[in-house]
N, C-alpha and C positions, 0 to 999 in steps of 0.2 A: 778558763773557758773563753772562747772567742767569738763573736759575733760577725756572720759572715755580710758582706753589704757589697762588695763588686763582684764578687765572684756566685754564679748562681749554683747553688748548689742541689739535689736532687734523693732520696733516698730510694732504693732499690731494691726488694726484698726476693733472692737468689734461691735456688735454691743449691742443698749442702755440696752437692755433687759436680758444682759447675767449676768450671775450668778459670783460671785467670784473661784466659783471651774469649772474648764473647761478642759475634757480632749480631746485630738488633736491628733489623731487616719490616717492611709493612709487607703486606699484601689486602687488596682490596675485600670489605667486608663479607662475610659469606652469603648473606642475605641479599644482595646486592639493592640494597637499600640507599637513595640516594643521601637521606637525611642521615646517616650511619656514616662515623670515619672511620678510616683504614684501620687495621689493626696489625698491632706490634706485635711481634714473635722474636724468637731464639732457637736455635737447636743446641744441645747438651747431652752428650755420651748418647746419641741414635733416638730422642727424645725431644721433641714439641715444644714449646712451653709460650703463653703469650702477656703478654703484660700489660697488667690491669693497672685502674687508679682508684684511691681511696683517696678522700677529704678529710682529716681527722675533725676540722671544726665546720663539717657542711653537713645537715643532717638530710637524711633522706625521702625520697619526693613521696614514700607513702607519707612520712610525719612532718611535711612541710608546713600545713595549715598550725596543726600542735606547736611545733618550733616558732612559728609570728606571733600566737597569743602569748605565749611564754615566754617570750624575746630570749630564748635560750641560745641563738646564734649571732650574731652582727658582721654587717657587710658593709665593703666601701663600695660609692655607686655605681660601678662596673661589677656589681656584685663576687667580688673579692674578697673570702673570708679574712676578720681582721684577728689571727693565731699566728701564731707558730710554732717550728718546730723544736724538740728540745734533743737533741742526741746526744748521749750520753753515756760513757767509760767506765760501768760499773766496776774493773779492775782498775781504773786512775783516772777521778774523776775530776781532773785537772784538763784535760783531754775529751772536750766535749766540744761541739757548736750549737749557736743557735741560730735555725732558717727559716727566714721569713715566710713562707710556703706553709702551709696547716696540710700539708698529701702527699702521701709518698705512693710510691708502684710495689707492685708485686706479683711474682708468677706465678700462672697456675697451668696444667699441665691443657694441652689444646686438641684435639685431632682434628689433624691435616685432611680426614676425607671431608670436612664441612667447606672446607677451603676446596676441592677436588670438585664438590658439588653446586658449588658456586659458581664454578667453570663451565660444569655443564650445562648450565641451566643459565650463562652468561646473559642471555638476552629475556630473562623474566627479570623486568628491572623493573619496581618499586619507588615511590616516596616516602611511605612508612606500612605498619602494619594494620592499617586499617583498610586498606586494599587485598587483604588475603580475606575474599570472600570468592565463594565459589562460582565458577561461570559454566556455561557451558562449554566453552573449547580450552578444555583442560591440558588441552596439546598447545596452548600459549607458551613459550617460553621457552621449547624444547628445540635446539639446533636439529638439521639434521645430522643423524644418527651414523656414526662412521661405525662403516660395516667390518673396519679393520682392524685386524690388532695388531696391536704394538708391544714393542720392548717398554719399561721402565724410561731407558734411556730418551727413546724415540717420545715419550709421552712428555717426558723433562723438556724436550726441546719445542715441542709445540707448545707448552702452557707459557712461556718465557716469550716463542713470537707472538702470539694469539692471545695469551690471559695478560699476561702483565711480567713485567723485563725481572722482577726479584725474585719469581720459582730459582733464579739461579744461585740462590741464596739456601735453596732446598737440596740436602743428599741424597741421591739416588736411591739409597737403602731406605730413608724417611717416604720420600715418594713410593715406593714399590709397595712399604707396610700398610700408607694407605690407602693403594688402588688398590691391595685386596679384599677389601672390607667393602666396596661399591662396584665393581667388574667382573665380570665373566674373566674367567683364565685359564690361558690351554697350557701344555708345553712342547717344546719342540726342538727337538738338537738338543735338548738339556738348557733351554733358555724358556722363558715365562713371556707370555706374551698373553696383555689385556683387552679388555673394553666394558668402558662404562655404560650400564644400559637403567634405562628410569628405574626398572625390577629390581634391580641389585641395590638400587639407592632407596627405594621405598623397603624393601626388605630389612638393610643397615640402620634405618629410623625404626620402622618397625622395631627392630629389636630395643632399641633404647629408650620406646615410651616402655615398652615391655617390662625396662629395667626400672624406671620409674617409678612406674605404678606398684612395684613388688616391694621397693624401698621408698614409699612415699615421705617427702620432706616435712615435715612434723609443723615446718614455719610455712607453707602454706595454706592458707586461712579456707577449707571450704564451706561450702553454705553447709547452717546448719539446719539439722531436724529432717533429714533426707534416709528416706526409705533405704534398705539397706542394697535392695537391686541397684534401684539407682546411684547410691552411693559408689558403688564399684565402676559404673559408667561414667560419673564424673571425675575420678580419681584419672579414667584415659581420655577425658578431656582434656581435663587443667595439663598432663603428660604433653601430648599434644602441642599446647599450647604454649608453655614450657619452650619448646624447639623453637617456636616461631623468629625470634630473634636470631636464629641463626642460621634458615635456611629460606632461598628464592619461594617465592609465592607457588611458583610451579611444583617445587615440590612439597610443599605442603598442601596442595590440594591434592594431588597424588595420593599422598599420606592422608587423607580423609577419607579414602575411598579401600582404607586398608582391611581384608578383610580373611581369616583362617581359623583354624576352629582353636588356636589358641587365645587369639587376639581379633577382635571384629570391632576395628575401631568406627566403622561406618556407620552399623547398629549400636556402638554406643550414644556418636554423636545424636542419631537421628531419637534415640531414650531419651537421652537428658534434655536435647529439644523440647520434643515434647511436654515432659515434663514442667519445664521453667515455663511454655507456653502456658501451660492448667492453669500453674497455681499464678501466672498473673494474671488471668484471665477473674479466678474465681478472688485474689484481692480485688478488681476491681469492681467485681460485682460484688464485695464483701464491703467497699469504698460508697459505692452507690448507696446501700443500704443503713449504713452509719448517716450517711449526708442526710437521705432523708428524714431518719431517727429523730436525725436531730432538728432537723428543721421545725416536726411538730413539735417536738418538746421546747422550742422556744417561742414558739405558737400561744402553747402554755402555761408560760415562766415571765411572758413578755410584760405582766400587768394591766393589762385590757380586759374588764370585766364585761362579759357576754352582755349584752341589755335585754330582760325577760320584761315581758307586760306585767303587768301585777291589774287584773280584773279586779275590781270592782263591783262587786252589787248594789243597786238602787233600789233600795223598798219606797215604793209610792205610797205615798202619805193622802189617806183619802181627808178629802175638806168635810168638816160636820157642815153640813147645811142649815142654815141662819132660817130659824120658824120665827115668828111673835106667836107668842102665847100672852095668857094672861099677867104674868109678871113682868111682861118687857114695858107695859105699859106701864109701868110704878116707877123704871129706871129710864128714863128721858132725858136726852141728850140735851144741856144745857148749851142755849145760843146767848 
């Protein structure tokens, strides 16, 4: 086994299908989030795929606090996990290395209509997600509306002058699969011709909290002890919410405003609203009433004995009154 030290080396996790020549292309995040970096892709046999990073010895920001008490990680002070890697030949395991790096990449599979939607909606640009609250000119964001359609081709050529110069990194056929998942499409002469419109893109979402909520993720944690109405209403919240990372602010309020007799994500949000409104409402007043509980019961714990009068009766002692009689004259006061 060898240990690599000049040469940087990097792990890759492919998937089975992929070709020996592969090239590894960015395109700008779909959210178009400014604090968000570009993201890596591949295309493979008419197929997407983008490339993620794992930290094997960096643990994650829900159990960061957990990880410090437990000093279960260590980092150099540009916080730089100090692992690394072990790769190794289980057929000859002479033929292994070891990389300083504790993280390797891995793909997983992407659709390109987030990336398509991110085009659209190019001019609802973000700092982070905490700016997806809703306003009133929900038409922020949205270019206007080309009343034209287009070929594939013709759609390839403007995302390359207009989005960003690496669509041309995209095939035709990958592009076309996924303008039809967010556009209108006619045809004509035997040629397909699109156009992206906000409907077809809230509809594409729409369908995928849809899918969410039917396969809800088992690892995310929701509140518990929730009525079973509302239960179902936050399931297309968190759904929802879910996306957020991956789509312009514009169209997620769009998406908030989703509303069919399958899915009425409007009425769910404005449920669970309410809801979380109550019952903070009635902890508080539940808070209020604890404080003062307790206030008098330390009133009466504190050791301060109340001070009560304690009355007194005085019985008057009447005086006998001092007579001379006959015998006081026998007892005389000696001078």
């Amino acid at each position: 086994m060898t240990v690599s030290q000049s040469i940087e080396r990097n792990i890759i996790v492919l998937p089975s299908q992929c070709g020996n020549d592969l090239t590894i292309f960015e395109l700008p995040h779909p959210s178009n989030n400014t604090s968000k970096s570009r993201i890596r892709l591949f295309l493979s046999n008419g197929k997407t795929f983008q490339l993620k990073r794992h930290t094997f010895s960096k643990g994650c920001k829900y159990n960061k606090a957990k990880d410090v008490t437990t000093d279960r990680y260590h980092y150099t002070h540009d916080q730089k996990p100090l692992k690394s890697t072990f790769l190794v030949n289980e057929n000859q395991r002479e033929d292994g290395l070891v990389m300083e790096q504790g993280d390797f990449e891995f793909s997983a599979k992407y659709d390109l209509a987030f990336s398509l939607c991110g085009a659209f909606y190019h001019k609802s640009i973000t700092s982070d997600e905490s700016e997806y609250i809703i306003k009133n000119d929900v038409t922020k964001g949205i270019g206007a509306e080309d009343k034209n359609f287009l070929t594939a081709r013709d759609f390839h050529d403007a995302l390359i002058d207009n989005h960003d110069k690496n669509w041309s990194y995209v095939s035709i056929s990958a592009l076309e699969n996924a303008l039809a998942q967010i556009s209108e499409s006619i045809e004509e002469a035997g040629d397909q011709y699109h156009k992206i419109t906000p409907q077809k893109i809230n509809n594409w979402l729409a369908a995928k909290v849809h899918g969410i909520v039917n396969n809800f993720p088992s690892s995310i944690p929701l509140p518990k002890n929730l009525p079973e109405d509302v239960l179902s209403k936050a399931k297309v919240v968190f759904a929802c919410n879910l996306l957020v990372s991956m789509i312009p602010q514009a169209a997620y309020i769009h998406l908030l405003q989703y509303s069919n007799d399958e899915l009425d994500i409007a009425n769910a949000f404005e449920v669970y609203r309410n809801y979380t409104e109550l019952t903070l409402r009635k902890e508080k007043e539940q808070e209020i009433l604890v404080n003062a509980a307790m206030k008098v019961g330390m009133a009466h714990d504190s050791g301060k004995k109340v001070g009560t009068k304690k009355i007194v009766k005085i019985t008057k002692i009447k005086k006998v009154a001092v007579k001379k009689g006959a015998i006081d004259g026998f007892f005389k006061r000696k001078t």
